[in-house]
C-alpha positions in Angstrom: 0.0 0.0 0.0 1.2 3.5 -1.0 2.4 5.5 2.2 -0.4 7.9 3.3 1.2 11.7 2.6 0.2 13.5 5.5 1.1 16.1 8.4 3.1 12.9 9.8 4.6 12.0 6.7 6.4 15.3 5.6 7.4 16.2 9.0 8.8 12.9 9.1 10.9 13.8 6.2 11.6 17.3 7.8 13.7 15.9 11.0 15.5 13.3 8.4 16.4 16.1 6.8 17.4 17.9 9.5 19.7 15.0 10.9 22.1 15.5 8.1 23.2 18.9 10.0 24.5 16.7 13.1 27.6 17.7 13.9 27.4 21.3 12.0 25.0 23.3 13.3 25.6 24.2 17.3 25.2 25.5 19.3 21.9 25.8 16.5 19.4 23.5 16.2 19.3 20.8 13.6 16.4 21.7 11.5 15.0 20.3 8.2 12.1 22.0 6.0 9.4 20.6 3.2 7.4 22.4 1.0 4.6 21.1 -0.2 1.9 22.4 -2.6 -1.0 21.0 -4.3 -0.5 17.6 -2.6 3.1 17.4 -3.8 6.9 18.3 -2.6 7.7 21.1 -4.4 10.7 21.7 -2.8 13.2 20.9 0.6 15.9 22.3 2.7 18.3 21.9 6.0 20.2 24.3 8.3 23.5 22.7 7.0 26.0 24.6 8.9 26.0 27.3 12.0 25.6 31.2 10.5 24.4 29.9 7.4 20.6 30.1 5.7 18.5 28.4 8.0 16.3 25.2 6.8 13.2 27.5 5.8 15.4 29.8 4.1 17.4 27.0 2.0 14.4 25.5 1.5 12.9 28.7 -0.1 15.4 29.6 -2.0 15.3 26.0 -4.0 12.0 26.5 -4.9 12.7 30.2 -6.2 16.0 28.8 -8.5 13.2 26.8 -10.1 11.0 29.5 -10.0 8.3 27.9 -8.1 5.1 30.2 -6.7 5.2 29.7 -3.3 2.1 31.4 -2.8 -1.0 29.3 -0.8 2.1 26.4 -0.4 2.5 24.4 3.2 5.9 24.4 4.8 6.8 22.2 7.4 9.5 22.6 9.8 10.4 20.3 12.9 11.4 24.0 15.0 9.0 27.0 15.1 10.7 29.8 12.6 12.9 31.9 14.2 11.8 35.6 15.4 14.8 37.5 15.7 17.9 39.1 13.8 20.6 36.5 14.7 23.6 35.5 11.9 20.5 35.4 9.7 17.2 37.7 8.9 14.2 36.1 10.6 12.7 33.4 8.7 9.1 34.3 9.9 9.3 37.4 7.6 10.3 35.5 4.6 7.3 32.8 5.3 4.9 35.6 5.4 6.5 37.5 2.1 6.2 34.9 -0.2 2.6 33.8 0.8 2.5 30.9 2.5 -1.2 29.7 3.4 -0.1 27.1 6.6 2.9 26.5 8.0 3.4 22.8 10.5 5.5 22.3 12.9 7.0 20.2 15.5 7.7 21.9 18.5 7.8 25.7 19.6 11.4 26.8 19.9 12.3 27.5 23.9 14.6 30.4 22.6 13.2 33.6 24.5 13.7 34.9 21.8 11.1 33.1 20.0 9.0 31.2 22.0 5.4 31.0 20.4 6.2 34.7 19.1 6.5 33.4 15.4 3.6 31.1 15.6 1.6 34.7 16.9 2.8 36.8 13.9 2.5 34.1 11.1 -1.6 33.5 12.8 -2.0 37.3 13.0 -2.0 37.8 9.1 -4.0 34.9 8.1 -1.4 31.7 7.6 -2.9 28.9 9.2 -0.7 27.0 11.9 -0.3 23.6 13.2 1.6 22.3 15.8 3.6 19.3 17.8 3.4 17.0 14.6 5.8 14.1 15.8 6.7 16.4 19.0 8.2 13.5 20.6 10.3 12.9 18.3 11.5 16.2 16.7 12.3 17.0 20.7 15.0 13.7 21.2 16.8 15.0 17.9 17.2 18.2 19.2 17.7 17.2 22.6 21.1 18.8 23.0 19.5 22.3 21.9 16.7 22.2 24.2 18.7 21.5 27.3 21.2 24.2 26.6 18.5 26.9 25.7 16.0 25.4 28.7 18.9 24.9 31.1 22.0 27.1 30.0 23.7 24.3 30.6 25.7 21.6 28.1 23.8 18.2 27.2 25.9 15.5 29.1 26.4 12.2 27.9 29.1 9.5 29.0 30.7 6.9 26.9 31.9 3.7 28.4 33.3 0.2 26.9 33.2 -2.4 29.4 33.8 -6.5 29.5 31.4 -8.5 29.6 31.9 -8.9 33.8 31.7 -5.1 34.1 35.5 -3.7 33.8 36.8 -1.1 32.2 40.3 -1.4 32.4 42.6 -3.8 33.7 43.9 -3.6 37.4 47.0 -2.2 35.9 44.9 0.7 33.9 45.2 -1.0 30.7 42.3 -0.1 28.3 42.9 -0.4 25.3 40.5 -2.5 22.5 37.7 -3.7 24.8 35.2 -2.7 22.2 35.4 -3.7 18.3 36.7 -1.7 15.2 32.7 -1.3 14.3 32.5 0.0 17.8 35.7 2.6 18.2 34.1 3.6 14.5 30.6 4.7 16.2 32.1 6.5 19.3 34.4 8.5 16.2 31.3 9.6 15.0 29.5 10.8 18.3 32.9 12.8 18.7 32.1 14.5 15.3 28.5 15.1 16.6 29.2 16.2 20.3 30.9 20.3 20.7 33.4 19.0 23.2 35.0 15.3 24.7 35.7 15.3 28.3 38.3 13.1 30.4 40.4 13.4 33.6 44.0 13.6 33.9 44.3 9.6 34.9 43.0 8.8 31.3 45.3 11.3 29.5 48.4 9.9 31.9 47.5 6.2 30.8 46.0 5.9 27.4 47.7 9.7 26.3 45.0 9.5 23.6 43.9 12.2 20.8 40.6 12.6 21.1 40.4 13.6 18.0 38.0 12.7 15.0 39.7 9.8 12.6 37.6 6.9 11.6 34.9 9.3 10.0 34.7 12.4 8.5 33.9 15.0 10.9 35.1 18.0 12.7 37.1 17.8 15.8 35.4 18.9 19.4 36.7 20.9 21.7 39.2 19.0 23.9 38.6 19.0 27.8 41.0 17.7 30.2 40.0 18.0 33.8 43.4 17.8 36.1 42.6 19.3 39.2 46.0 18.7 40.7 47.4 19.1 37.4 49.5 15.7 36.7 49.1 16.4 33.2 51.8 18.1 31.1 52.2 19.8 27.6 53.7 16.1 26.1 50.6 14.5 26.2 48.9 14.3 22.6 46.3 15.8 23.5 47.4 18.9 23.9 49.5 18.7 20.3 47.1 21.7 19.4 45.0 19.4 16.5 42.1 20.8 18.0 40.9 23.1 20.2 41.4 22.4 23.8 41.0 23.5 27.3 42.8 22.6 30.3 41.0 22.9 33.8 43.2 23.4 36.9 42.3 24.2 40.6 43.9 27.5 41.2 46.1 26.4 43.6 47.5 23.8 41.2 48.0 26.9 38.7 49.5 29.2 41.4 52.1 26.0 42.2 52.7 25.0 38.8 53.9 27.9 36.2 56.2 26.5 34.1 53.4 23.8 33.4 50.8 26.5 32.3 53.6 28.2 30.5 54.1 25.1 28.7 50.7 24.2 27.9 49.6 27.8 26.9 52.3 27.7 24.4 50.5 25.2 22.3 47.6 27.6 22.7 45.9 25.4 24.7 43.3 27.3 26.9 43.7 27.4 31.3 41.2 27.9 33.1 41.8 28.0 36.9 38.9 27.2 39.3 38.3 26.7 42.7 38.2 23.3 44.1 37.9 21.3 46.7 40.8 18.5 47.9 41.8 18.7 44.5 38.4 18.3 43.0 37.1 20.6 40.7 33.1 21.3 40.8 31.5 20.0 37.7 28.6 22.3 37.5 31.0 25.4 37.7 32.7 23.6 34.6 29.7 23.1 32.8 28.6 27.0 33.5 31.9 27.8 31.7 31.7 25.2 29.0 28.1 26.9 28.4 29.1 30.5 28.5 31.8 29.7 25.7 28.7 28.6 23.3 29.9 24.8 23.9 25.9 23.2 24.3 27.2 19.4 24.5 29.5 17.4 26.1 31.0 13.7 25.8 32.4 12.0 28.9 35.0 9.6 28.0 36.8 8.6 30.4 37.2 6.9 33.2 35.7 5.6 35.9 36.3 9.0 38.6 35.0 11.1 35.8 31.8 8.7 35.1 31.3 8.6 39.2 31.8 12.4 39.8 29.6 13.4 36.9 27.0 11.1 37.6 26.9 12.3 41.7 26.7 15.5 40.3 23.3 15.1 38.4 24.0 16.5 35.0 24.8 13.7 33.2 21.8 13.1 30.5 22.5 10.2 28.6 25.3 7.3 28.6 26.4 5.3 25.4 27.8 1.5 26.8 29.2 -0.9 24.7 29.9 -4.2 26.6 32.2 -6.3 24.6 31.9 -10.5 25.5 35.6 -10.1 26.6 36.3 -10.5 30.5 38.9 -9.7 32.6 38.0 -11.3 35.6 39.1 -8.7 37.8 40.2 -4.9 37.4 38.4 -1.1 37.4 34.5 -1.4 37.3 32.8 0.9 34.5 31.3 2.7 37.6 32.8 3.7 41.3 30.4 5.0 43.9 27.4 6.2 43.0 25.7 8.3 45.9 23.1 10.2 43.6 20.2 7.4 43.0 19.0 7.7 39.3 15.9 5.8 36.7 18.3 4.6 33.0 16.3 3.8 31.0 17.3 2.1 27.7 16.3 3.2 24.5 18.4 1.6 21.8 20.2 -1.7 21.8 22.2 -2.7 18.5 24.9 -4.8 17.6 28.7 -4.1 16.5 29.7 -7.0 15.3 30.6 -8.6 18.6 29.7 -5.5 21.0 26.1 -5.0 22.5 25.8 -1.3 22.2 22.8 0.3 24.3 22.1 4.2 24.8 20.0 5.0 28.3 18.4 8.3 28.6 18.8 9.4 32.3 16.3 11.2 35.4 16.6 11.8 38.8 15.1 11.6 41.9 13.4 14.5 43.7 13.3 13.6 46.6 
C-alpha cells in the first residue's frame, strides 16, 4: 500500500532532513524543511552549517532557483521559525513575504527569543498553523539544543566500553581494544556530533589518547582535560594543538605550577583555573563555563572517577555502553560509587559485530 502523505509523513521527512546537519550546526538547532503544494513536494531544505541560511530559508530559496510560486504552499519545519535578527534575517518574515497559506510544525522553539512569538505573527495575518506534529520525536533529535537553551547548561552524555563482567580497564589501567573496530568507528562519529569530549588527567596519563575525529569524517570537538592537581603536562597528545582544547586546573595547582601552564599555553591550549575542593574541581562550575563559551554538548569519555563524579553530580543526561563479550575477571568497574540514585532507561540496543551497544536516557530523583 502506497504511504499515506500526510502532516506525519512530511514532518517525518523534515527531521530526516534535519539530521544530516548533526555535527554542524551548534550551538543551533538541527532543522529540516518541506514544501509542499497542491499535494506534492515542491521543494526541501536543512540548516547545513551554523551562521548559514537556515532550513526554511534553503528551503525557499530551492524553490525560487526553479521558479516555483510559493504562494498558498504548506511548509513544514520540525522548529518553530525563528523571530529574531541573529547570523540570519528572521525566517518568519520570509514565510509571510512569499505567501504561505499554513505553516506545520514540531515543536515551539524554547529560545526567548522566539518562543510562540512566530507562531503569533504568522496567525496574526491569516497563515494557518499547526503544531507538535511528531513532537516526541523532533524534541529527542534536538535534545542537546533544548537542554542548553531550557537549562544554559551543556547536554551531558558518558561513553563507556566495558567486559562483559563489568570492567573497564585492567587492574593495571590497561584499556585499550575492549570494544570492536565497528564500535571505536561509532564513538568516532558521536565525537564528530558532540561540541566538546571530556576526560580526567588519569586517562590522558595512561592511554595519552587524541581525542580527535579519525575513523569518519567529521570535525574535531573541543578537547577538555579535567586535572585538578594538574599531573598532566604539555607532552601529552592531547594537547599537540590538532584541535581546540581547554585545560581545567584548581587555582592552587595553577599558582604552584607555572612553568606547566607556561608550557601548555604555548601550544595555545586554553587554562582555566577554578576553585576546588581537595583537589576536585566542581563539575557544574565547569559546565557553566563550557556553556558560556557557546559549547551546548558534552561527551564524557573517560574513566571511571570522571563517570562517578559526573553522575553524583546530576547532570549527566544520557550514557552510550558498549559491553564487549571479553572478561577480565578482575580490574576497574565501568562505575565507582554512586551516591546520587537515578531511573536509566534504555532506549536503543544494536549490535557491533561482537559489542552489545545500548544508549539510556537518564532522570533523577526529587526527593
Amino acid at each position: 500500500m502506497p504511504l499515506i502523505q500526510n502532516d506525519e509523513y512530511w514532518m517525518q521527512r523534515c527531521l530526516t532532513l534535519a539530521a544530516k546537519g548533526k555535527g554542524h550546526t551548534s550551538p543551533n538547532p538541527l532543522v529540516g524543511a518541506v514544501i509542499v503544494k497542491d499535494g506534492k513536494k515542491i521543494s526541501e531544505g536543512y540548516h547545513r552549517k551554523y551562521g548559514e541560511h537556515h532550513a526554511e530559508i534553503n528551503a525557499i530559496n530551492n524553490a525560487l532557483r526553479r521558479k516555483l510560486s510559493l504562494k498558498d504552499a504548506t511548509l513544514y519545519v520540525n522548529l518553530e521559525p525563528c523571530f529574531h535578527y541573529g547570523k540570519t534575517p528572521p525566517c518568519v518574515d520570509a514565510i509571510i513575504q512569499h505567501q504561505f497559506k499554513r505553516v506545520v510544525v514540531a515543536t515551539i522553539d524554547p529560545n526567548p527569543r522566539v518562543n510562540g512569538k512566530s507562531i503569533a505573527k504568522l496567525k496574526k495575518v491569516g497563515i494557518q498553523c499547526t503544531t507538535g506534529v511528531l513532537k516526541e520525536e523532533a524534541l529527542v533529535l534536538n535534545e542537546k539544543f533544548f537542554k542548553f537553551i531550557k537549562k544554559k547548561l551543556p547536554f551531558v552524555a558518558l561513553k563507556a566500553a566495558q567486559t562483559a563482567d563489568g570492567f573497564i580497564a585492567k587492574n593495571n589501567g590497561a584499556s585499550k581494544w575492549i570494544s570492536t573496530k565497528q564500535s571505536r568507528r561509532y564513538v568516532h562519529q558521536l565525537r564528530s556530533e558532540y561540541d566538546a569530549v571530556i576526560v580526567g588527567a588519569n586517562t590522558v596519563i595512561t592511554d595519552n589518547p587524541l581525542l580527535t575525529v579519525r575513523y569518519v569524517k567529521g570535525r574535531n570537538p573541543v578537547r577538555i582535560v579535567l586535572d585538578g592537581n594538574l599531573k598532566t603536562s604539555a607532552e601529552y597528545k592531547i594537547f599537540n594543538g590538532d584541535a581546540p582544547t581547554i585545560l581545567y586546573t584548581s587555582t592552587s595547582a595553577a599558582k604552584l605550577h607555572h612553568a606547566k601552564i607556561a608550557a601548555v599555553k604555548k601550544k595555545n591550549i586554553i587554562v582555566v583555573p577554578v576553585p576546588a575542593i581537595k583537589g576536585k574541581i566542581a563539575i557544574k562550575k565547569i559546565l557553566r563555563d563550557l556553556a558560556k563559551r557557546n559549547i551546548a554538548s558534552v561527551l564524557v569519555e573517560g574513566g571511571q572517577t570522571m563517570f562517578s563524579e559526573f553522575l553524583n553530580a546530576r547532570v549527566v543526561d544520557k550514557i552510550y555502553l558498549f559491553t564487549s563479550p571479553k572478561t577480565f575477571g578482575s580490574g576497574i568497574p565501568t562505575f565507582g560509587e554512586i551516591l546520587i540514585p537515578f531511573l536509566a532507561k534504555r532506549v536503543t540496543a544494536q549490535k557491533f559485530a561482537t559489542d552489545l551497544y545500548e544508549e539510556y536516557f537518564l532522570s533523577y530523583s526529587t526527593w
